[in-house]
Backbone bond lengths (Angstrom), bond angles and torsions (degrees), N, CA, C in turn:
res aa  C-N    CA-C-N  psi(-1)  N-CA   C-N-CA  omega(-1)  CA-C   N-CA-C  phi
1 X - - - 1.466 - - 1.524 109.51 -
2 X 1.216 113.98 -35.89 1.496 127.26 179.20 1.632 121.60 -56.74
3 X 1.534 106.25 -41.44 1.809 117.62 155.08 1.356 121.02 -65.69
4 X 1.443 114.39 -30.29 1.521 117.40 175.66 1.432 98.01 -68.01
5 X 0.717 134.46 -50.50 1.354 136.03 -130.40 2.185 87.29 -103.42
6 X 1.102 119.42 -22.17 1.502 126.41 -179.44 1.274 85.07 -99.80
7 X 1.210 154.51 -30.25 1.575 120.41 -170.91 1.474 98.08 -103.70
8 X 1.292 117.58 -8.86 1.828 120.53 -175.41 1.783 103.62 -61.79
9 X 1.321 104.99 -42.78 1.649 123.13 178.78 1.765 119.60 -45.12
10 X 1.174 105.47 111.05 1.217 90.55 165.10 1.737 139.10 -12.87
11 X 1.667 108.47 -56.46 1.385 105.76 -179.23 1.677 100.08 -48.66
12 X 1.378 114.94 -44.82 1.800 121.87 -140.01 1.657 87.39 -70.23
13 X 1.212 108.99 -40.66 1.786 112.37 -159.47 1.630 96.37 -69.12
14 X 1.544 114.25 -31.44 1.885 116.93 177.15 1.355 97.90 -62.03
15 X 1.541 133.91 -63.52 1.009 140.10 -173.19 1.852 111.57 -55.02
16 X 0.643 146.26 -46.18 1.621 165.43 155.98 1.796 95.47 -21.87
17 X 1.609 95.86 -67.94 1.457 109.29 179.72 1.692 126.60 -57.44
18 X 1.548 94.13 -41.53 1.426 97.81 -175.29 1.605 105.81 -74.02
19 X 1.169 135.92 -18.96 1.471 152.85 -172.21 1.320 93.90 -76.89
20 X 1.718 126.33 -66.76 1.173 129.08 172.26 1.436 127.10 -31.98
21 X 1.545 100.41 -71.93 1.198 111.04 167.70 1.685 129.63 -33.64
22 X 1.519 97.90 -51.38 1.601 103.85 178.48 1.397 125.82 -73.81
23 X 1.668 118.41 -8.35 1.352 136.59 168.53 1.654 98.42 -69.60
24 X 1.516 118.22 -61.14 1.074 111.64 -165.17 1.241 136.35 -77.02
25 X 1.525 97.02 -15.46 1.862 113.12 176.57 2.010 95.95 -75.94
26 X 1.152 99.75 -41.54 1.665 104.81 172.24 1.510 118.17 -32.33
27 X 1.390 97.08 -54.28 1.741 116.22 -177.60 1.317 114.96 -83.74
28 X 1.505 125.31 -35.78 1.321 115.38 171.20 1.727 104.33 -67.60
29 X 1.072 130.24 -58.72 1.467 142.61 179.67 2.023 87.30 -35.70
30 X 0.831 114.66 -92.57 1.788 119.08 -173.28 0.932 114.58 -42.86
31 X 1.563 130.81 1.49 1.991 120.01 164.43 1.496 77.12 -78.93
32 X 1.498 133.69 -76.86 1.046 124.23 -137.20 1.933 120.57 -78.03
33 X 1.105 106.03 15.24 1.747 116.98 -178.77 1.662 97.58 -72.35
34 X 1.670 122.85 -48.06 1.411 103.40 -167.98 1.627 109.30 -70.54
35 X 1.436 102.94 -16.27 1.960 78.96 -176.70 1.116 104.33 -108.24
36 X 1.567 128.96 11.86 1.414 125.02 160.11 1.633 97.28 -78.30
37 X 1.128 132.32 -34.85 1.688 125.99 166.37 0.908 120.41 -58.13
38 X 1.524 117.66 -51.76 1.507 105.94 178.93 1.636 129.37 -73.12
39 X 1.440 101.01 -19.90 1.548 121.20 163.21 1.815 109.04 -53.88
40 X 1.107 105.04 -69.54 1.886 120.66 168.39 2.062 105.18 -49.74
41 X 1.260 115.21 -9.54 1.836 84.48 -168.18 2.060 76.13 -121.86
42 X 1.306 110.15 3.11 1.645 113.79 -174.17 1.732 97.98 -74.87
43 X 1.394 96.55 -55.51 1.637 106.29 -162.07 1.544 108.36 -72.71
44 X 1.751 105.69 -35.25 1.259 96.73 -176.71 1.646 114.31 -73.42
45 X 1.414 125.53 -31.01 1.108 132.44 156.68 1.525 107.95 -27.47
46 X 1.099 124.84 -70.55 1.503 137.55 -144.62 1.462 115.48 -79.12
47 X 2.123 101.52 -35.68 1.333 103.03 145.58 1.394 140.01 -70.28
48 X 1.092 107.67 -17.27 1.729 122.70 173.57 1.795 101.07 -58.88
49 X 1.548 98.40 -62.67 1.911 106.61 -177.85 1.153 111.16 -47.41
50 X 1.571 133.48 -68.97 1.403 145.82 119.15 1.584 94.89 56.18
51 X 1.888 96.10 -103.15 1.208 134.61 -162.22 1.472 106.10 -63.45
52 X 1.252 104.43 -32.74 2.177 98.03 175.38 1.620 100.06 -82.45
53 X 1.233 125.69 -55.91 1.464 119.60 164.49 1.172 125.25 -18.02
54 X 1.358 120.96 -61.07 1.301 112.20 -176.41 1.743 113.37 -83.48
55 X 1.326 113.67 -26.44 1.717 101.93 179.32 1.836 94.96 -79.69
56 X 1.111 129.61 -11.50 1.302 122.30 162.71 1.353 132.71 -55.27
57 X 1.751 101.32 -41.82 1.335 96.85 162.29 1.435 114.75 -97.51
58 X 1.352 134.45 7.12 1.534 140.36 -175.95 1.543 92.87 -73.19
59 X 1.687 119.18 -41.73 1.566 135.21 167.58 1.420 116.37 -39.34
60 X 1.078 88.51 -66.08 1.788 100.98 -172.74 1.352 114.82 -68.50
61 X 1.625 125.60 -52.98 1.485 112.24 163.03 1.676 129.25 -60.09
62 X 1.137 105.89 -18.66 1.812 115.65 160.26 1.628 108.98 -56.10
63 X 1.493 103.23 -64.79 1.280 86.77 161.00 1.271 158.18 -82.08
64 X 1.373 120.44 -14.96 1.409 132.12 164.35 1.883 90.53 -52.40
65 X 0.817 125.01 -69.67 1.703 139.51 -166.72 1.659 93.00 -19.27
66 X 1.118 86.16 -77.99 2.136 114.07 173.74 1.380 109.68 -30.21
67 X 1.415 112.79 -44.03 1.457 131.69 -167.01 1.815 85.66 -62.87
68 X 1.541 92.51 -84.58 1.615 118.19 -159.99 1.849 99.39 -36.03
69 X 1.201 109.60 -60.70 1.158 116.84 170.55 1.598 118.98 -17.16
70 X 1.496 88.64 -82.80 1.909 101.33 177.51 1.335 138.80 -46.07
71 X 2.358 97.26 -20.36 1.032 104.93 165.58 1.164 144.55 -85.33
72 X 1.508 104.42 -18.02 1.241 142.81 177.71 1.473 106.30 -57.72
73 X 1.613 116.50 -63.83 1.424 133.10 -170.01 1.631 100.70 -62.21
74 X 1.254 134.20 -33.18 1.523 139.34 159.62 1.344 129.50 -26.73
């Protein structure tokens, strides 16, 4: 009777709520974690490709350059 009567109370019914509340913000927050991950490993992916792409061709016009060069001096 003594818990009835402590959760019947205003404070107990705030407390009840705030417990509630923090279960459910928990669960709404955790649908959205896997596509905030896959969003985060998307971009970093894409900057990774990005970043070899361009020193790929920073490669290749270094060398064509070298090329043209050597042919030139011929």
């Amino acid at each position: 009777i003594n818990n009835l009567l402590k959760y019947g109370t205003k404070e107990g019914i705030l407390v009840l709520l705030k417990q509630f509340a923090g279960r459910e913000a928990f669960k709404a927050v955790a649908k959205y974690v896997p596509f905030v991950g896959t969003a985060i490993a998307a971009s970093l992916g894409f900057a990774i490709i990005v970043y070899a792409g361009k020193q790929y061709l920073e490669d290749c016009h270094k060398l064509a350059e070298a090329i043209l060069k050597d042919e030139l001096k011929a």
